[in-house]
Each structure stands twice: as structure tokens, then as C-alpha cells.
C-alpha positions in Angstrom: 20.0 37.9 82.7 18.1 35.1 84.9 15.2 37.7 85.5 14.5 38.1 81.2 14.7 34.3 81.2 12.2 33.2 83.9 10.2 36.3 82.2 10.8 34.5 78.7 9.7 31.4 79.9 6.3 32.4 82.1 5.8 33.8 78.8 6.2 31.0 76.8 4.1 28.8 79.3 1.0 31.5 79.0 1.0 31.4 75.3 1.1 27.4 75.7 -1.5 27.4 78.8 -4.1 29.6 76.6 -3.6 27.5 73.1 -4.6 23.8 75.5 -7.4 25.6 76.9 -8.8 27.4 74.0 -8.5 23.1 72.2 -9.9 21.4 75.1 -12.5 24.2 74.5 -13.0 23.5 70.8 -13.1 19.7 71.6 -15.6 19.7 74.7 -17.9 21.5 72.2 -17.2 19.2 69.4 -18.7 16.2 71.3 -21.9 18.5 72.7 -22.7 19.8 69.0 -23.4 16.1 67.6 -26.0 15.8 70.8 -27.1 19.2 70.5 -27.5 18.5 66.4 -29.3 15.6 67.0 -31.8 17.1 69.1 -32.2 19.9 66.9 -32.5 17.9 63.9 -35.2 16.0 66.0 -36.9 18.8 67.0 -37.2 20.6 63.4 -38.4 17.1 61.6 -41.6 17.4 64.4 -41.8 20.9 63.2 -41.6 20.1 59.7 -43.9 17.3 59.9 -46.5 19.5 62.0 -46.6 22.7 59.4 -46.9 19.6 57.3 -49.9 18.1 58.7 -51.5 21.9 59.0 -50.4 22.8 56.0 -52.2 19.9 54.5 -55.5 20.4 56.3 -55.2 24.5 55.2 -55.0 23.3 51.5 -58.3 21.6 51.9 -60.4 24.0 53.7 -58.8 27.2 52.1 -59.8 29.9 50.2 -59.4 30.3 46.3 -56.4 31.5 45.3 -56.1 35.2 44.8 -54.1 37.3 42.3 -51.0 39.3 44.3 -50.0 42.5 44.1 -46.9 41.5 42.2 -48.1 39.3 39.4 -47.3 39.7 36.4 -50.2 40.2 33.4 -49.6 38.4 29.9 -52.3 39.9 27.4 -52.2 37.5 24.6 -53.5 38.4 21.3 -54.0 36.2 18.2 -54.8 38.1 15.0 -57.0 35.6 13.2 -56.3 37.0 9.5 -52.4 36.4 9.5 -52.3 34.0 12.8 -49.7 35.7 14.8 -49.7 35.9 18.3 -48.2 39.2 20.6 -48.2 39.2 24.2 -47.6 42.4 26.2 -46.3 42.2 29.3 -47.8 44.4 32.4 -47.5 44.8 35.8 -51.4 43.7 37.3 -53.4 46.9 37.6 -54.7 47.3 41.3 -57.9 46.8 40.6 -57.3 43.3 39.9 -55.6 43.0 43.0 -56.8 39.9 45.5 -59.3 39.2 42.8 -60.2 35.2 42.6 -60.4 33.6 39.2 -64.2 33.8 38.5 -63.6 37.3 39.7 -61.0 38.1 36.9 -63.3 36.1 34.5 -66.3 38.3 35.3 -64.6 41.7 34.8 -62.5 40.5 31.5 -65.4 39.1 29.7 -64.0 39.3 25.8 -60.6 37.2 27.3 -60.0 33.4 28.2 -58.3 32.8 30.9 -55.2 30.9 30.1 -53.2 30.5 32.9 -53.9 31.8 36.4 -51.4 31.8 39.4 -51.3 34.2 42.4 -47.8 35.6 40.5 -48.5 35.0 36.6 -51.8 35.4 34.8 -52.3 34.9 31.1 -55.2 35.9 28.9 -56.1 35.3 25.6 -58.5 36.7 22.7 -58.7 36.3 19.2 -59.0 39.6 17.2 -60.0 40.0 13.4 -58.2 40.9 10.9 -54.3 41.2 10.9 -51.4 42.7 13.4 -49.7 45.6 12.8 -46.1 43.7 12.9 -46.2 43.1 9.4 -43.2 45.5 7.6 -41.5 45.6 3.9 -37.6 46.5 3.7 -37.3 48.4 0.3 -34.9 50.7 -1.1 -36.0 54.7 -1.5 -33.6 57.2 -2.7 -30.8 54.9 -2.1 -31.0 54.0 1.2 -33.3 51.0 2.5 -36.6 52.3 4.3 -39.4 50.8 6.4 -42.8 50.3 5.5 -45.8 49.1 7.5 -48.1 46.9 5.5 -51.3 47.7 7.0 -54.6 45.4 6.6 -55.6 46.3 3.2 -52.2 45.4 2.1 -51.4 48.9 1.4 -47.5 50.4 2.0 -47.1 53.7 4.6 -43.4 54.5 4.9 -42.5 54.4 8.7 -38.8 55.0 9.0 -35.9 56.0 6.5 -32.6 53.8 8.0 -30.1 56.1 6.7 -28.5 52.4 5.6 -26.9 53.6 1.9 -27.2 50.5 -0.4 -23.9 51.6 -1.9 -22.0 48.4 -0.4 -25.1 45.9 -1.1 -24.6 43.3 -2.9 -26.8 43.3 -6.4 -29.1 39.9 -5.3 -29.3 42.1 -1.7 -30.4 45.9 -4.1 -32.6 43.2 -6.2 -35.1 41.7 -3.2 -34.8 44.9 -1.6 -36.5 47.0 -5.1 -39.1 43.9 -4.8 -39.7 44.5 -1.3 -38.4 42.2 1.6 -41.8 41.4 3.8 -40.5 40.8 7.8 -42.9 40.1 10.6 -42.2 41.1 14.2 -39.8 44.0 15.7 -37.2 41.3 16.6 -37.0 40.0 13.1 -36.9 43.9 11.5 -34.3 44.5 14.1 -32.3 41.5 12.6 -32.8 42.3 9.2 -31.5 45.9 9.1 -28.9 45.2 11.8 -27.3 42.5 8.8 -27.5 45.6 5.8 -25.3 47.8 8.8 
């Protein structure tokens, strides 16, 4: 019985031994680290202020920017006859690639250059006559259909909904015989989702 006791307690004073010495660990590195951060810190604000100092004489003897291989192109078009504005989006064709401003100007002579970053360029152009966003909600053989109001003002069905106008109301069956004009896929999107 002595022998599981002095085994019992050599036990007991390892566990102990190894819990002081992994604190006095913990706490001799506690009072380096605030040294050690100071120093650091000290050592990165020099950095800093030297990628500072080079970046600011880079800025003024660099290059023009250029565009990147991952901008993004905006192709703004304003219709001058009904005034809207569409932009389509597009990834920048390699061609375009690492081209400067003047560069982009030169090859996209019809278009203004809007806005120009390395990651984002926009460019504008004004086009005659009228966009082809312009639609009429009507009814046909009792369901409400699409149209596309095309530059003469004249009607070409695009789409039957399959949206019966059995559960309209009579003011909804009345604008819609007149014709409900709706610019924009967004809005037409709307519009039908609201006779579902």
C-alpha cells in the first residue's frame, strides 16, 4: 500500500512540476514579446515609411497607367431620340490589354472615354434614333402579350405570356386593350411578374 502511495504522489508532483514550468514559460515570454513587439513595430514603421518615400518618388517618374487584364468594360450608349441610356457589361478584350489611355482613345475613335482605371473603364457614345427597350403590354386572344415598339412607332409581337386575363381586374383588361408602354427588361420583368 506505501509503494501505490509514494507512486501516487511522484505522480502528483510531475503533473505539478510540468504545469510551474510550462507558466514560468508562458510568463518569461510574456515580458520578451512587449520588447520583441516594440522592436518589430519599430522596424515595420521604417519599412512603411521607406515603401513610402519610394513609393512616392515611383508615382512621379512612373509610367501611364495601363488597362489590366481583369478590368472590366462598361459600353455606355445614349439613344438620342428617346434619351435612355444602356450599358453592357464585358470582360476587356485582349487586345485592349496594357493599353494606356490615349492608346484606348486612338483605337475607339466614335467613343468618349468616361472613366478610365487600370480595373474599370467606361465609354460613352451617343447613337441616333431610339433603343430597342421600348415594349407595349396588351391583351391578344385573352392572354397579355409583348410587343416591341420599334423606331417608326410600329408594333411586332415578341412574346405571348401565357398570363390569362381571366382574374384581371376590368381598369387592369381596360389599359391593357389600350396598350401599357414599359421601357427596360427590368421594368417588363416587373410588370408581368404583377399580372402572375
Amino acid at each position: 500500500m506505501k509503494k501505490w502511495m509514494v507512486i501516487l504522489f511522484l505522480i502528483i508532483v510531475i503533473i505539478v512540476a510540468v504545469f510551474i514550468g510550462t507558466s514560468i514559460f508562458k510568463l518569461e515570454n510574456n515580458d520578451n514579446n512587449p520588447k520583441q513587439q516594440q522592436e518589430e513595430n519599430t522596424n515595420t514603421e521604417n519599412k512603411i515609411e521607406n515603401v513610402m518615400k519610394n513609393d512616392i518618388s515611383i508615382d512621379i517618374n512612373s509610367e501611364e497607367e495601363k488597362i489590366s487584364p481583369n478590368a472590366t468594360l462598361i459600353l455606355k450608349k445614349t439613344y438620342k431620340e428617346c434619351g435612355h441610356s444602356i450599358k453592357d457589361y464585358a470582360a476587356i478584350p485582349e487586345e485592349l490589354v496594357n493599353l494606356t489611355k490615349e492608346e484606348l482613345e486612338e483605337q475607339y475613335k466614335d467613343w468618349k472615354v468616361e472613366k478610365f482605371t487600370p480595373l474599370d473603364i467606361t465609354l460613352t457614345k451617343e447613337i441616333e434614333g431610339k433603343c430597342n427597350e421600348h415594349y407595349i403590354l396588351k391583351l391578344k386572344d385573352g392572354v397579355i402579350a409583348i410587343y416591341e415598339e420599334k423606331e417608326d412607332e410600329s408594333e411586332v409581337l415578341k412574346e405571348m405570356t401565357g398570363i390569362s386575363t381571366e382574374y384581371l381586374t376590368e381598369n387592369d383588361k381596360m389599359e391593357l386593350e389600350k396598350g401599357i408602354k414599359v421601357y427596360g427588361k427590368e421594368e417588363l420583368n416587373s410588370m408581368i411578374e404583377d399580372y402572375e
